[in-house]
DSSP file (Angstrom, degrees, kcal/mol; ACC not computed):
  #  RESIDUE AA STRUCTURE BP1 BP2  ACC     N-H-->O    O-->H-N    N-H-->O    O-->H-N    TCO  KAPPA ALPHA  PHI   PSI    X-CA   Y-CA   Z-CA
    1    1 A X              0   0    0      0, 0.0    55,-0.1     0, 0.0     2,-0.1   0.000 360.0 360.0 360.0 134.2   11.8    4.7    2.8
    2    2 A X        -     0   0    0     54,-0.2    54,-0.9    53,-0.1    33,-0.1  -0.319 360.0-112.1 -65.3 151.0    8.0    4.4    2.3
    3    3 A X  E     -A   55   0A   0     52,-0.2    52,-0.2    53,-0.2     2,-0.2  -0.608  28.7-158.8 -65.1 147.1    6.0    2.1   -0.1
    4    4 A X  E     -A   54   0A   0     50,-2.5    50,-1.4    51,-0.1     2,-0.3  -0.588  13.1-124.0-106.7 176.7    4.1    3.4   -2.7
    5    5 A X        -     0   0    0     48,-0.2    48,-0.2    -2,-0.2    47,-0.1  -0.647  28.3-153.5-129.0  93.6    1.1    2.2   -4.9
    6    6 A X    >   -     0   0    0     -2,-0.3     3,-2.2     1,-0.2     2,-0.3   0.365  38.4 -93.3 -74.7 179.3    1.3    2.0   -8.7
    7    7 A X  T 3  S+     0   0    0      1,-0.2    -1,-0.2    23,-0.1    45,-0.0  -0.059 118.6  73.1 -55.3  21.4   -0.9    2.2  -11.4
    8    8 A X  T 3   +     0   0    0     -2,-0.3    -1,-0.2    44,-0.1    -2,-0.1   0.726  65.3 118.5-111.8 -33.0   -1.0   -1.6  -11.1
    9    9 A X    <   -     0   0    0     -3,-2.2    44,-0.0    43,-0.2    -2,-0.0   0.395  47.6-164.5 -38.8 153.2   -3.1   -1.4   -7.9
   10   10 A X        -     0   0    0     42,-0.1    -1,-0.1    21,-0.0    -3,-0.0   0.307  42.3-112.3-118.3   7.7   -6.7   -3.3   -8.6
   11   11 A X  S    S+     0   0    0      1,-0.1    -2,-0.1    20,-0.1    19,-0.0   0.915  71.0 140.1  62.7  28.1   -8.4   -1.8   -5.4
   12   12 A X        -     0   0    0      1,-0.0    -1,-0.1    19,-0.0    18,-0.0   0.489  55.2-137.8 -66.0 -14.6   -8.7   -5.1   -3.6
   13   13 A X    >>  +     0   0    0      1,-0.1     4,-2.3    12,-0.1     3,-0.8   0.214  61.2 130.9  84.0 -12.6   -7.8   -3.7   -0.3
   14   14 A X  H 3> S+     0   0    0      1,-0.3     4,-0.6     2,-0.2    -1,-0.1   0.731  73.9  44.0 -52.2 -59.3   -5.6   -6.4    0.7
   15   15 A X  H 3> S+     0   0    0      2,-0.2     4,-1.8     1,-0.2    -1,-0.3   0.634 102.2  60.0 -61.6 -31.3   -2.8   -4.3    1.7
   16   16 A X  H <4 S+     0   0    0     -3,-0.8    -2,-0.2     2,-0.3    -1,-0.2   0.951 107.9  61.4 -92.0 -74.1   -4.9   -1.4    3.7
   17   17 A X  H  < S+     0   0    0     -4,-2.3    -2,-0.2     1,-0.2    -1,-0.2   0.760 108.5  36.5 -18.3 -60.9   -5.7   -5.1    5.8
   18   18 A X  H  < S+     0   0    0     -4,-0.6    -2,-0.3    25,-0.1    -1,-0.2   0.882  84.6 118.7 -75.6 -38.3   -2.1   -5.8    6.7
   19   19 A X     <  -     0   0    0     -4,-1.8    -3,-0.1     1,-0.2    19,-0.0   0.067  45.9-167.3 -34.0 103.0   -1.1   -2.2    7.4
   20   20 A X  S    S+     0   0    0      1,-0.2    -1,-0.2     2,-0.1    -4,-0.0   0.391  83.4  38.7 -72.7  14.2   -0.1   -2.4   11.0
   21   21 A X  S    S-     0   0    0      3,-0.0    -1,-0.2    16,-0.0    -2,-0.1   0.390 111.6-116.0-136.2 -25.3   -0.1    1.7   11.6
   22   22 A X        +     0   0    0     -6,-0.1    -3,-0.1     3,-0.0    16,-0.1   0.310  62.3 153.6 123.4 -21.3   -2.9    2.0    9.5
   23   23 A X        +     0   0    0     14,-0.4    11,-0.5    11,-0.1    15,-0.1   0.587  49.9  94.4 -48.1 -31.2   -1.1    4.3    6.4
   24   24 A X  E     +B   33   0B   0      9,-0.2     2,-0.3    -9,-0.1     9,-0.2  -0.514  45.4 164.1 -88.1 143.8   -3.5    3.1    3.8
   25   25 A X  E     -B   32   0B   0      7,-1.8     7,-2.3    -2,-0.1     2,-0.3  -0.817  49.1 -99.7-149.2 166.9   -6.8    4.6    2.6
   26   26 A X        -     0   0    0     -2,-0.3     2,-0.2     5,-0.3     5,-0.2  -0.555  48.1-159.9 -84.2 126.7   -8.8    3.9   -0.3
   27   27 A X        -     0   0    0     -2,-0.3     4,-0.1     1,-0.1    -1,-0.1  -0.468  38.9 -91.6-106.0-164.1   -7.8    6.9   -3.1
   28   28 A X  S    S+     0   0    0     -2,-0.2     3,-0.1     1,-0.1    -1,-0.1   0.886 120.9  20.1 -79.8 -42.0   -9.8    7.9   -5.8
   29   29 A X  S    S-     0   0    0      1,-0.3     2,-0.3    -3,-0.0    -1,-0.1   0.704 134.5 -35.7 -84.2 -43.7   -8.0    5.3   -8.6
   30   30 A X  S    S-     0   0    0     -4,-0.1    -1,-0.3   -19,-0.0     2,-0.3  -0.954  90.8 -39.1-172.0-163.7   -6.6    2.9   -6.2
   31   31 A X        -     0   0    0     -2,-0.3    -5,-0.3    -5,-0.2     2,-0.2  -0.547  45.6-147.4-103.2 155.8   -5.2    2.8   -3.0
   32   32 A X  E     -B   25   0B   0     -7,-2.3    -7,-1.8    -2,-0.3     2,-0.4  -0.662   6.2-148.8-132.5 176.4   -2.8    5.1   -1.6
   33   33 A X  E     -B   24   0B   0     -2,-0.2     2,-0.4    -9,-0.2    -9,-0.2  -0.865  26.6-136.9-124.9 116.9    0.4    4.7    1.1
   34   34 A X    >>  -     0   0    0    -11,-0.5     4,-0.9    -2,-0.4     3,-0.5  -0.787   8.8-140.9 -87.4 145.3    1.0    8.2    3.4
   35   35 A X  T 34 S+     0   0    0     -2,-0.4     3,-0.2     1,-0.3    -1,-0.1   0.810  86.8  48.0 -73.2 -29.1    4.1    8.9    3.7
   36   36 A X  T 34 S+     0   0    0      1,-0.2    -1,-0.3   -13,-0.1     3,-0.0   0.268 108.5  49.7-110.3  23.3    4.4    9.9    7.1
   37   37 A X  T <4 S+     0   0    0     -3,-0.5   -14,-0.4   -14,-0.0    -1,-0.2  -0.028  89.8  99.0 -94.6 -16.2    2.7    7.4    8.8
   38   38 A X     <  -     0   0    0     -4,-0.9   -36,-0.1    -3,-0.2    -5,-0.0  -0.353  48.4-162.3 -64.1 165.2    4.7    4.0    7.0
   39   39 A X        -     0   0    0    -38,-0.1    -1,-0.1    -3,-0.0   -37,-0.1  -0.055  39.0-110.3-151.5  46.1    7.1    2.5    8.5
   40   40 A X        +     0   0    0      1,-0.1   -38,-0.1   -37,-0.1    -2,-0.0   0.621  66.3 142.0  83.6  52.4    8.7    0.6    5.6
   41   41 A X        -     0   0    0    -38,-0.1    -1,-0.1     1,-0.0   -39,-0.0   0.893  54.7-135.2 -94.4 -41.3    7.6   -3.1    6.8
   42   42 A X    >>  +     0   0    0     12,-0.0     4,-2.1   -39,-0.0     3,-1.8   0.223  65.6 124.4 124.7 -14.8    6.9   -4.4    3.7
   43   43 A X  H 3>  +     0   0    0      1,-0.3     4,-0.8     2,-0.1     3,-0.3   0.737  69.3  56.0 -59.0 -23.1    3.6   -6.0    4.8
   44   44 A X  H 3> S+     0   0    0      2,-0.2     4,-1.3     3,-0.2    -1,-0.3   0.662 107.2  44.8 -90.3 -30.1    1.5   -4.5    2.3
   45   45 A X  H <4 S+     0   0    0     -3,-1.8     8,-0.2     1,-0.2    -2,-0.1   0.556 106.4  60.4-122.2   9.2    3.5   -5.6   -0.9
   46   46 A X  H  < S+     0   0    0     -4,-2.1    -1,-0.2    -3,-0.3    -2,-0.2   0.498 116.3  30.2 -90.7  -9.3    4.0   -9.2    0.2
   47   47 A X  H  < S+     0   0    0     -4,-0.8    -2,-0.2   -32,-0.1     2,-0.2   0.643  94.9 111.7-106.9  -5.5    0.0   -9.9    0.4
   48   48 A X    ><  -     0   0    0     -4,-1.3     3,-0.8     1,-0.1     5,-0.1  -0.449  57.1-162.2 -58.2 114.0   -0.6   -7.0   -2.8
   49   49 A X  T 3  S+     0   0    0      1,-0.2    -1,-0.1    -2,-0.2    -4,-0.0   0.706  81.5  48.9 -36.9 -41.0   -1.8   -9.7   -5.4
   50   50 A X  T 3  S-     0   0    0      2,-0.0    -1,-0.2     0, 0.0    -2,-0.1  -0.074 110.9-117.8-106.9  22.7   -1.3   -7.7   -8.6
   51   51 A X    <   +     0   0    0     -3,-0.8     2,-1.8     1,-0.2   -45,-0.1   0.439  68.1 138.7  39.5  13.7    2.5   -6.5   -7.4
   52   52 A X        +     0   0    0    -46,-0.1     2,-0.4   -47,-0.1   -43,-0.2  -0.272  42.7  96.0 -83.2  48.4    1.5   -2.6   -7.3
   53   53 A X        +     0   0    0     -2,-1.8     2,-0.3   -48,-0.2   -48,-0.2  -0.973  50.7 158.5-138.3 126.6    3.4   -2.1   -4.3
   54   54 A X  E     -A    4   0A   0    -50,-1.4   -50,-2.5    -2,-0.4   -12,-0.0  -0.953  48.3 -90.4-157.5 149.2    7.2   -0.7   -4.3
   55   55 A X  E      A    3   0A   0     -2,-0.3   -52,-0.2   -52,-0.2   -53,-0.1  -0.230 360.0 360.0 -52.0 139.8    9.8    0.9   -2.3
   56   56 A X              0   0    0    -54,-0.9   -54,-0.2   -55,-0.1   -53,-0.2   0.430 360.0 360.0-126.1 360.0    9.3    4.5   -2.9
């Protein structure tokens, strides 16, 4: 199942960094996870600071 990226996000980018496939891009509020490119590794929401990263 993919990660998502709450309302929590601060837009530090941190995550978009570890993505090894690449799924993250910069949204308009914060940053956001395609679904159909994750591949449910988990890197993104062990270096996300602010915890705005979850199993979706």
């Amino acid at each position: 199942m993919a990660y998502k990226i709450t309302d929590a996000c601060l837009k530090c980018g941190s995550c978009a960094e570890q993505c090894p496939v690449e799924a993250i891009s910069e949204g308009e509020d914060k940053y956001v996870i395609d679904p159909d490119v994750c591949v449910s590794c988990g890197s993104c929401a062990d270096q996300c600071p602010a915890d705005a990263i979850e199993e979706g």
